[in-house]
C-alpha positions as CSV (number, residue, x, y, z in Angstrom):
1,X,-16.8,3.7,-7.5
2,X,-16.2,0.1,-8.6
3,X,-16.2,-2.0,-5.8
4,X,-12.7,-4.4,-5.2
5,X,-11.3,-6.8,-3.3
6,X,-7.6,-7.2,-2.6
7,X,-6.5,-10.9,-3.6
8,X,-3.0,-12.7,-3.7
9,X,-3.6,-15.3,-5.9
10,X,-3.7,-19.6,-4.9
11,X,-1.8,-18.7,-1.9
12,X,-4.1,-16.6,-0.7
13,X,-6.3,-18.0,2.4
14,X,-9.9,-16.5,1.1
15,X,-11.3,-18.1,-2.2
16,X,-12.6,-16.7,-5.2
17,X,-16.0,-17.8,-4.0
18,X,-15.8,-16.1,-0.7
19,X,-15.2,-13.0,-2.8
20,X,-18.0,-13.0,-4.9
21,X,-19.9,-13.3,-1.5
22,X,-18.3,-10.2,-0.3
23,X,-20.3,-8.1,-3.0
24,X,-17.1,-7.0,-4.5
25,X,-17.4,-6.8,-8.3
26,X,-13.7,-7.1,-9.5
27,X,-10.4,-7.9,-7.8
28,X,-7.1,-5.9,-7.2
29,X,-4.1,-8.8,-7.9
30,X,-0.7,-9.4,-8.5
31,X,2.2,-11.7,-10.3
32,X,3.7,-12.0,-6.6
33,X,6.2,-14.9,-7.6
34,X,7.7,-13.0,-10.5
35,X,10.7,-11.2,-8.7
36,X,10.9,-7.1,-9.5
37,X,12.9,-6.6,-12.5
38,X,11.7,-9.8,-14.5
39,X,8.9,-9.4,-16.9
40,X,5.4,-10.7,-16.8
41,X,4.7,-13.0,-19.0
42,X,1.4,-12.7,-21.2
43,X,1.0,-16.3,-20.0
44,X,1.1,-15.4,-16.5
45,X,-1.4,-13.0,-16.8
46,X,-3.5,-15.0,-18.3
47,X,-3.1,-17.5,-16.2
48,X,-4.1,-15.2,-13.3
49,X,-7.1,-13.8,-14.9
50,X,-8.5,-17.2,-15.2
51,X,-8.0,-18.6,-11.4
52,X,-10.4,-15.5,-11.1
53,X,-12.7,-15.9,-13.7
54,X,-13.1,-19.3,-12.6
55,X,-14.1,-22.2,-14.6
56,X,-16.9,-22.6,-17.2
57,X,-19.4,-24.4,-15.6
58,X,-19.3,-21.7,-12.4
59,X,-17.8,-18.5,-13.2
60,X,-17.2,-15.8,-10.4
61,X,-18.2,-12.6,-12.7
62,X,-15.6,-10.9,-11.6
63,X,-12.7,-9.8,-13.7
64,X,-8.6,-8.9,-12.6
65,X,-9.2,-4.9,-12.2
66,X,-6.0,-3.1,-11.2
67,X,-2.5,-4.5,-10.7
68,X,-1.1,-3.8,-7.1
69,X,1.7,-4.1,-7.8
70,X,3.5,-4.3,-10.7
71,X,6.6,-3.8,-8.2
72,X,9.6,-1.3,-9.1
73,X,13.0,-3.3,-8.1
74,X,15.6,-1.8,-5.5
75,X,17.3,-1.8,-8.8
76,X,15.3,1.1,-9.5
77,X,14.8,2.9,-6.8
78,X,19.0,3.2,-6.7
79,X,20.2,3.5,-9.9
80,X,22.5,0.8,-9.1
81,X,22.9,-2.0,-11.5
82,X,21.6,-3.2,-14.2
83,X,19.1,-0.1,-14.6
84,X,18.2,-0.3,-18.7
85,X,17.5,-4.0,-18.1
86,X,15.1,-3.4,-15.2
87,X,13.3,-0.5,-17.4
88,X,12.9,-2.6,-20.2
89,X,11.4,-5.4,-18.0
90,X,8.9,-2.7,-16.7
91,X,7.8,-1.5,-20.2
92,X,7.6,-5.0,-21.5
93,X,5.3,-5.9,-18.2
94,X,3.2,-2.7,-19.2
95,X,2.6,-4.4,-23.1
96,X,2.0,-7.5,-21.5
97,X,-0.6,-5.6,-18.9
98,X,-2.3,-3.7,-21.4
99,X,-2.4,-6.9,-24.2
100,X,-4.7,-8.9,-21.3
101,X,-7.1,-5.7,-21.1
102,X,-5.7,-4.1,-17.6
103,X,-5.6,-0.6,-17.7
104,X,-4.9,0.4,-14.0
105,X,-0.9,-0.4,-12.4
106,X,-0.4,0.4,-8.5
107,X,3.3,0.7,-7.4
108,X,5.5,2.3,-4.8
109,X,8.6,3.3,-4.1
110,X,9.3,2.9,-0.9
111,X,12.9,1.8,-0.1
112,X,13.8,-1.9,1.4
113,X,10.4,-2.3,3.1
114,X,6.8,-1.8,1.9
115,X,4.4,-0.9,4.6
116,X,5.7,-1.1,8.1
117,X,3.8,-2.6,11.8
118,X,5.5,-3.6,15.2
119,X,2.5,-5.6,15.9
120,X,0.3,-7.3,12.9
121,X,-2.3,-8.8,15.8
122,X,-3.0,-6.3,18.3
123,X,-5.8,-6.8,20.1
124,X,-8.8,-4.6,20.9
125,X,-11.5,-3.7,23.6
126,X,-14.0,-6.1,22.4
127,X,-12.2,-8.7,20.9
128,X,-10.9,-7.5,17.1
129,X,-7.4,-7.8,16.4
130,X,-5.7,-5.1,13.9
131,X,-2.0,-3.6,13.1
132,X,0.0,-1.3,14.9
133,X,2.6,0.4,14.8
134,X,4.5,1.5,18.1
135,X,6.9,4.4,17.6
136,X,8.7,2.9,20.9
137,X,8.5,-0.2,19.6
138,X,9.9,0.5,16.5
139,X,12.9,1.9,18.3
140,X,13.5,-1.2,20.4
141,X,13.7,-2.7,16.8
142,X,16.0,-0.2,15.2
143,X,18.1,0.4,17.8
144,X,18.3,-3.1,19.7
145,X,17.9,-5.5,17.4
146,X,18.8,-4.3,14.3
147,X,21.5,-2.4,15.8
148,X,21.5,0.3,13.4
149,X,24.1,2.7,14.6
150,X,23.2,5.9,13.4
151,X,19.7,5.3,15.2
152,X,20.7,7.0,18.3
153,X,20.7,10.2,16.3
154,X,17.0,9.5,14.9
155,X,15.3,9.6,18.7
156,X,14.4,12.1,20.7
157,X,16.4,10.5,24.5
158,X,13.2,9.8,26.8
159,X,12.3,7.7,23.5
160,X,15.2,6.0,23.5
161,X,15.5,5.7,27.2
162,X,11.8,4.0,26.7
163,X,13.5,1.6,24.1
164,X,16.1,0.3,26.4
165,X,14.3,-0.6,28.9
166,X,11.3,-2.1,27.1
167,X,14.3,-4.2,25.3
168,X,15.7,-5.3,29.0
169,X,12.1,-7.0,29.7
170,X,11.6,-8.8,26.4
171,X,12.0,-12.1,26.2
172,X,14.2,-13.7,23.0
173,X,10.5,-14.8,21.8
174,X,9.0,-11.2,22.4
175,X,12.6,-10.0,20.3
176,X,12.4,-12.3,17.9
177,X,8.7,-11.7,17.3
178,X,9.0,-7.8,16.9
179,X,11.4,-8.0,14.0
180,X,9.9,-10.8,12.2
181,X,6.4,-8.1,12.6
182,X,8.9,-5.4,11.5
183,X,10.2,-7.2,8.6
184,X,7.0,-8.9,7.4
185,X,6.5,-5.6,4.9
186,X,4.4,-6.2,2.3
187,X,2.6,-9.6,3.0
188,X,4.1,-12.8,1.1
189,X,6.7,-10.9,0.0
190,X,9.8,-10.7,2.5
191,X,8.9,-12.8,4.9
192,X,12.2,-14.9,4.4
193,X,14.1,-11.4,5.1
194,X,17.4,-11.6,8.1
195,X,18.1,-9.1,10.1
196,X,21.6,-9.2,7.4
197,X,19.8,-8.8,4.6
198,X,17.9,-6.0,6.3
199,X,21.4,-4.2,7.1
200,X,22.6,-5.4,3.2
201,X,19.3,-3.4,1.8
202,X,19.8,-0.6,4.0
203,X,23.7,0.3,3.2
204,X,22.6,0.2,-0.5
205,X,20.7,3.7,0.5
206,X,24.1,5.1,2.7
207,X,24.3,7.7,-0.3
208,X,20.8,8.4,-1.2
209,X,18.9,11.3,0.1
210,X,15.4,12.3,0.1
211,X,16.0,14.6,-3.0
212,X,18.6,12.0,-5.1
213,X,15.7,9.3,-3.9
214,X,12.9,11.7,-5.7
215,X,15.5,12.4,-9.2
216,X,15.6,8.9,-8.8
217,X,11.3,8.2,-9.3
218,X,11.1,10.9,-11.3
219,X,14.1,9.2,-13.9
220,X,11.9,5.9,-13.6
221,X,8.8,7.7,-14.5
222,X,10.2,9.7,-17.5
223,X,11.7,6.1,-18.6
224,X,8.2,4.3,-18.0
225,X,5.2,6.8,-18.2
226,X,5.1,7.4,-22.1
227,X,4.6,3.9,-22.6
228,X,1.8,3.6,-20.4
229,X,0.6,6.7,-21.6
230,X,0.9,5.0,-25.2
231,X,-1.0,1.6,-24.6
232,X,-3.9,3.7,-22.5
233,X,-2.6,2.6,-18.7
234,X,-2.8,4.6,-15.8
235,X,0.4,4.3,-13.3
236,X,-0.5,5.3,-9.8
237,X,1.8,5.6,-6.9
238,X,1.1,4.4,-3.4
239,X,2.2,6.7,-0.7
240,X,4.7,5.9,2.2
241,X,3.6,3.5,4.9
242,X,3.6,5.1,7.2
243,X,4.2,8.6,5.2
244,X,7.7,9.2,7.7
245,X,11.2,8.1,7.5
246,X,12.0,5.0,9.2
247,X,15.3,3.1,9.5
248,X,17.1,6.6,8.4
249,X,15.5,5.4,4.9
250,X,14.0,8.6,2.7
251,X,10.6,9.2,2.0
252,X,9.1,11.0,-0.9
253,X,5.5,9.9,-1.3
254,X,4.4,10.7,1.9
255,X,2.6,14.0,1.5
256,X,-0.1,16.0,-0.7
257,X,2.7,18.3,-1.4
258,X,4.9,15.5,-2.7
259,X,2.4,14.4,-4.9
260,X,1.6,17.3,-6.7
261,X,5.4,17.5,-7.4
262,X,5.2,13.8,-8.6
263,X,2.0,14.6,-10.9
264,X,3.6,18.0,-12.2
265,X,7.4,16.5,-12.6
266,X,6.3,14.3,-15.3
267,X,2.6,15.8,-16.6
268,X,1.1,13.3,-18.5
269,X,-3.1,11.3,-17.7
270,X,-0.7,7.8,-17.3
271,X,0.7,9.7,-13.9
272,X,-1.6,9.5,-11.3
273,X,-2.4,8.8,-7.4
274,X,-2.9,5.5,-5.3
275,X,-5.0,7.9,-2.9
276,X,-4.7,5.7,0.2
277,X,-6.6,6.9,3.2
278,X,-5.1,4.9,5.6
279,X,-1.0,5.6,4.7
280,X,-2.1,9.6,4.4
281,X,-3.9,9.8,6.9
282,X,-1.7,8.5,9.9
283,X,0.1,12.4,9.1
284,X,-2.1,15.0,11.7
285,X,-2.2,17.5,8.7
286,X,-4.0,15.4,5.9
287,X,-7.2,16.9,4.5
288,X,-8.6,14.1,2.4
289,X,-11.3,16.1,1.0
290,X,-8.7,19.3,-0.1
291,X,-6.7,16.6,-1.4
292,X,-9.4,15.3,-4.0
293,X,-10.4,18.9,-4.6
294,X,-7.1,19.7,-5.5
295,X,-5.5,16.5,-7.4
296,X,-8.7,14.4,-8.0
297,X,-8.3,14.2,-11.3
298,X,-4.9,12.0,-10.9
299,X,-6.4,9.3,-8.9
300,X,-6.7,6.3,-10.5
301,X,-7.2,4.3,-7.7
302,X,-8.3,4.2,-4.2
303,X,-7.2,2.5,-1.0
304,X,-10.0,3.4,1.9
305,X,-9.6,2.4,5.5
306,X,-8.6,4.1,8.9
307,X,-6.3,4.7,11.3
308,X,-6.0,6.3,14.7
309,X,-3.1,7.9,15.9
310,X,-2.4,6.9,19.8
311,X,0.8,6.9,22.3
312,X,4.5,7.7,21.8
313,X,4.9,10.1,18.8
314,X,8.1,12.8,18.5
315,X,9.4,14.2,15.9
316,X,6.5,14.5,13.5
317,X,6.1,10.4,13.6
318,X,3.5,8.8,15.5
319,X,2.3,5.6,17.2
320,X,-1.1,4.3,15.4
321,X,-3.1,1.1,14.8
322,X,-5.5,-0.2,12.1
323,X,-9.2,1.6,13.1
324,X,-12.5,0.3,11.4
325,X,-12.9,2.0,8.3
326,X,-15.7,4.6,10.1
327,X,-14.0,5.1,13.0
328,X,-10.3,6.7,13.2
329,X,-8.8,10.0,12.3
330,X,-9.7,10.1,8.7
331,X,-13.5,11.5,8.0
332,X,-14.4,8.9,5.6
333,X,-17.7,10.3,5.1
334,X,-16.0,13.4,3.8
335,X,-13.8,11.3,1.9
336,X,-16.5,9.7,0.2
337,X,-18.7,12.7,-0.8
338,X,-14.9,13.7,-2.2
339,X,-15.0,11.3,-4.3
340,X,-18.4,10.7,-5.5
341,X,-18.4,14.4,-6.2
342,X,-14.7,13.8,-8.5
343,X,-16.5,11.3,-10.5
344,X,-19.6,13.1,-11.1
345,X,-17.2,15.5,-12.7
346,X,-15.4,13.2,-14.7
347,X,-18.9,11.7,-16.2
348,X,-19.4,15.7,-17.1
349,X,-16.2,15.8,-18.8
350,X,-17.2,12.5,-20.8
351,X,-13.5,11.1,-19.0
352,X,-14.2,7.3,-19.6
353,X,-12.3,6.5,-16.6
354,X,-15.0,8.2,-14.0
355,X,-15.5,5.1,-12.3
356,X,-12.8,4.7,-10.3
357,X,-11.7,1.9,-8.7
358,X,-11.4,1.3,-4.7
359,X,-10.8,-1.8,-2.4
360,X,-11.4,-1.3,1.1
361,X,-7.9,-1.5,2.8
362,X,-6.8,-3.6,5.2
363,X,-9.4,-4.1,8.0
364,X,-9.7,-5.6,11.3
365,X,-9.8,-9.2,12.1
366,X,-12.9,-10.1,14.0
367,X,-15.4,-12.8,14.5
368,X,-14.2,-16.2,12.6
369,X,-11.5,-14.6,11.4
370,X,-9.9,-15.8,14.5
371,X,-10.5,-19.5,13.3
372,X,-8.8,-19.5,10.4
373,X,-5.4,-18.4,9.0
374,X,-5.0,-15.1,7.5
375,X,-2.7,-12.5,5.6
376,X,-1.5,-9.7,8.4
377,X,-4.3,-7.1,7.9
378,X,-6.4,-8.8,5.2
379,X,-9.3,-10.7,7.1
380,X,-12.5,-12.0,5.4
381,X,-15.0,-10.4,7.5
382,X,-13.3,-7.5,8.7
383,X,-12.8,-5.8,5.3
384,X,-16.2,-7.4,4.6
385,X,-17.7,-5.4,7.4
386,X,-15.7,-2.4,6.0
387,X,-16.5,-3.0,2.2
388,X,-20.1,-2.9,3.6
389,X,-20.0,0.8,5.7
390,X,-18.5,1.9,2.6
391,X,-20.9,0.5,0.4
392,X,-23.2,2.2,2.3
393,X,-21.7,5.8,2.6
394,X,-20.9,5.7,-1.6
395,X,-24.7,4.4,-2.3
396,X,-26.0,7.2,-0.2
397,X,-23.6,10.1,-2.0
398,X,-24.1,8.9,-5.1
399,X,-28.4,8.8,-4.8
400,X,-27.9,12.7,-4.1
């Protein structure tokens, strides 16, 4: 697999330099200051490849891999607005893409909120710090601060008898501090989200369903796919973070079942998997290597990391934090002799995409991570520490 490293551009705390120290040999990036439904400029891209090329005189060696993400708008995902503008943005991003040499575009379409913690520094036996997710937590949120009325029908009532009173002995920093961990989403990107504007996103969905959400991905991927499919791209969809419904929200990337509806809705090479370990895997029934067996050859990209499930679950949704990328309830082993295996078979079929790309996802925070500011699950050293054990598991598979 071709080894990456997640980075979000100038603003990002870790340096190209402190990459290229990593081992990593390419990067996953993207236009995060372009707003969804406005194109990316050739310029831009540009622009971006070089702050990772670096300059003349000391060039990193590394190269812009896969765009994550080239984001669909709420736009979109609703069908509310101005829809043929939006689409035409996309495709014109896609030229843009494929003009600067990319060939691989990560997206998702989750609704209002990318991936979803209650705590984005929980900390450890030991010292390490990682994200969490508390199902009662989460309530406190939905139903206390947020004040989402309907969320007294999503609970089981010991949960939401657990909320209340977890809410009565929070302070207004402790409250305060849960939404903003609640909110944060995808990092960099909502972090000047209100509660209102939370509650504005949220009624835009009052009418859409899981199955008029999934017409709704599968209209933007008939509208979007034959162009990638035409430049030589390959569109891969992230799964739901966590892969549950949250905030009454639909979900319908959360499953191996609903991606082999994606894959089969609209069958074409440019529709593939994001085959995230760590968003699949938080579900008790996910078979990582069943899933490669059985759609391998529509993953285009791969997230790797772990998670353990622990605490308050009900209703199919559980409590979890960020584990080390050995550790957890995902057999990465497994995963990675999956996956070596997948491309063994791709080099057989002379596919010219068998190297596929991975980035070890988010990661623990430990040793001078502490000392320095950092993106909510994206530490220097601890995805360092898990680009390593994977390193190590893919070099061992792939000498067999």
């Amino acid at each position: 697999m071709q080894q990456c490293w997640r980075w979000f551009g100038p603003a990002d705390e870790i340096t190209i330099p402190e990459i290229v120290q990593t081992g990593a040999g390419g990067v996953v990036s993207a236009l995060h200051h372009v707003p969804p439904g406005q194109v990316w400029t050739v310029e831009e891209i540009r622009r971006r490849q070089a702050q990772i090329a670096g300059p003349p005189d000391a060039p990193s060696g590394l190269g812009w891999e896969v765009v994550e993400s080239l984001p669909v708008s709420e736009v979109l995902k609703t069908r509310d607005g101005p829809v043929a503008a939006h689409i035409e943005a996309y495709r014109t991003s896609l030229v843009n893409i494929a003009a600067c040499g990319i060939r691989t575009v990560c997206y998702n379409f989750m609704p209002v909120l990318d991936w979803t913690r209650t705590d984005l520094a929980f900390e450890l036996p030991g010292g390490a710090r990682a994200m969490r997710f508390d199902l009662a937590d989460f309530c406190v949120f939905d139903r206390h601060i947020l004040g989402r009325a309907a969320a007294v029908e999503d609970y089981p009532e010991e949960l939401l008898a657990e909320a209340e009173a977890r809410f009565a002995g929070l302070t207004d920093e402790r409250r305060r501090r849960l939404a903003d961990n609640v909110v944060a989403g995808l990092p960099g990107a909502n972090d000047s989200w209100t509660l209102s504007d939370v509650r504005d996103h949220l009624g835009r969905y009052a009418e859409i369903d899981r199955d008029r959400l999934r017409r709704h991905l599968v209209a933007f991927l008939s509208e979007v796919v034959p162009t990638a499919e035409r430049l030589g791209l390959r569109l891969c969809c992230h799964p739901d973070d966590p892969p549950f419904s949250l905030l009454g929200l639909p979900r319908v990337v959360s499953s191996e079942a609903d991606y082999a509806e994606l894959v089969a809705a609209v069958d074409s090479p440019a529709n593939g998997i994001t085959f995230c370990t760590g968003s699949l895997g938080v579900s008790e029934d996910f078979d990582p290597a069943g899933f490669i067996g059985r759609l391998g050859s529509r993953i285009h990209f791969v997230h790797l990391r772990n998670t353990l499930r622990t605490g308050t679950a009900a209703g199919g949704r559980s409590s979890f934090f960020e584990a080390a990328h050995l550790e957890g309830d995902t057999d990465m082993a497994a995963t990675v002799r999956a996956l070596v295996a997948e491309e063994a078979r791709r080099r057989a079929e002379g596919r010219e995409d068998a190297c596929i790309p991975m980035r070890p996802d988010h990661g623990q925070s430990i040793l001078s991570d502490h000392d320095r500011p950092m993106m909510p699950g994206y530490p220097l050293i601890g995805r360092m520490r898990g680009l390593a054990e994977l390193r190590g598991l893919m070099t061992a598979f792939e000498s067999l």
